[in-house]
C-alpha positions in Angstrom: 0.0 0.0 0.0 1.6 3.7 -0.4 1.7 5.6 1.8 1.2 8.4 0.0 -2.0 7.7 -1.3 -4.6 6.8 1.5 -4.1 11.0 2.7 -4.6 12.1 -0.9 -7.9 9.5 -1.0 -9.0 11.4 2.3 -8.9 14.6 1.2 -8.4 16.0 -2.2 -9.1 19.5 -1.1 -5.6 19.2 0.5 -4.0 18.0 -2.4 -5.1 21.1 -4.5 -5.3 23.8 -2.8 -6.9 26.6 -5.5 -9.9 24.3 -6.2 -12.9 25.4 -4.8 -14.5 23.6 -2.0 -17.6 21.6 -3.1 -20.8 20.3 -1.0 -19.3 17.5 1.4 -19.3 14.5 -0.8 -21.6 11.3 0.5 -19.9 8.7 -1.4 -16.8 7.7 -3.4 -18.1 8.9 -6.3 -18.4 12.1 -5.2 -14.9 12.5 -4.7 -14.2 11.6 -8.4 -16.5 14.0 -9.1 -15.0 16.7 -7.1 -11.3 15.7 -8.5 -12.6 15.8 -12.2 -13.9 19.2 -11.9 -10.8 20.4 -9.8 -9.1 19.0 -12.8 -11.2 20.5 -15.7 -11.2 23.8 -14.1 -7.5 23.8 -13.3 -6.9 23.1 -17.4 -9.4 26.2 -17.5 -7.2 28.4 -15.9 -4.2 27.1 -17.4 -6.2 27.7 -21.4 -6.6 31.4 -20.2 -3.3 31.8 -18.9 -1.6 30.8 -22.0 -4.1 32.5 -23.9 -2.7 36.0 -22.2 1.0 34.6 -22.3 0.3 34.3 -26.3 -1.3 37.4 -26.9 1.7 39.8 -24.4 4.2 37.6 -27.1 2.2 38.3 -29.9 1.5 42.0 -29.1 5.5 42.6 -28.0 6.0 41.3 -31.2 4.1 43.6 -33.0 5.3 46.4 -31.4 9.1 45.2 -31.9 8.4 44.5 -35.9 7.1 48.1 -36.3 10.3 49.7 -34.4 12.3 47.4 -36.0 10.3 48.8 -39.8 11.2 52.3 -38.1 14.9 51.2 -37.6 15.0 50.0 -41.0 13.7 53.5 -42.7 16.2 55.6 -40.1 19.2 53.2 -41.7 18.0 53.4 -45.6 18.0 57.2 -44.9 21.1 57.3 -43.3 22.9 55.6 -45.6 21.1 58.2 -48.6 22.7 60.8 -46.8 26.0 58.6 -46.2 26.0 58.4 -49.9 25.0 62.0 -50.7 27.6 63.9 -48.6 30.2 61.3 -49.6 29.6 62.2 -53.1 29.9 65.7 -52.2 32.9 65.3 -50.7 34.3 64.0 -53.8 33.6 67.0 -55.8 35.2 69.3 -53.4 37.9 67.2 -53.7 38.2 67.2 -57.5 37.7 71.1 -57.3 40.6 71.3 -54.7 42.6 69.2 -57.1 41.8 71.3 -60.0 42.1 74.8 -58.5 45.9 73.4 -57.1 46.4 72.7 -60.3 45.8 76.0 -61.7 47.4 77.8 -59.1 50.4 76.0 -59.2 49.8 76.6 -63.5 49.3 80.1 -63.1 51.5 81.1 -60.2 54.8 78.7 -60.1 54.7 78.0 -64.4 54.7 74.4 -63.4 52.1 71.9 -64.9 52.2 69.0 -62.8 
């Protein structure tokens, strides 16, 4: 026999402690009535509470896709602007080149 069992057998409303207390039971059936509903209504609580846990994931989700979209726009820009001023920069340094050049051309005599 285990030991274990005959205090369980005795009282399942000390086994699970969040159930809620039913009408004294008269038999043994009522006990397996008691534990089955304990039991349906534990899986109860259990559906709602991962049915919040998946809807937090899936709303954190949501809100991390659209900062991530946000990140996403800030880098394309950035890198438009990367490319513009790097462009720029280039020119000035073509002009710089080119108006050594004609100094150097116009006030030393020398072409190179």
């Amino acid at each position: 026999m285990n030991v274990h069992a005959a205090p369980l057998a005795e009282a399942p409303e000390a086994a699970i402690p969040y159930a809620r207390k039913r009408a004294a039971r008269t038999d043994a059936g009522d006990s397996v009535e008691i534990a089955g509903q304990t039991i349906i209504q534990l899986l109860n609580q259990a559906v709602e509470a991962a049915d919040a846990n998946t809807k937090h994931a899936l709303d954190v989700a949501q809100k991390l896709s659209r900062q991530m979209r946000v990140a996403e726009e800030r880098i394309m820009d950035l890198e438009a602007d990367l490319k513009r001023y790097k462009d720029r920069a280039d020119r000035a340094e073509k002009w710089l080149n080119f108006i050594s050049s004609e100094i150097r051309q116009k006030f030393f005599g020398s072409a190179g």
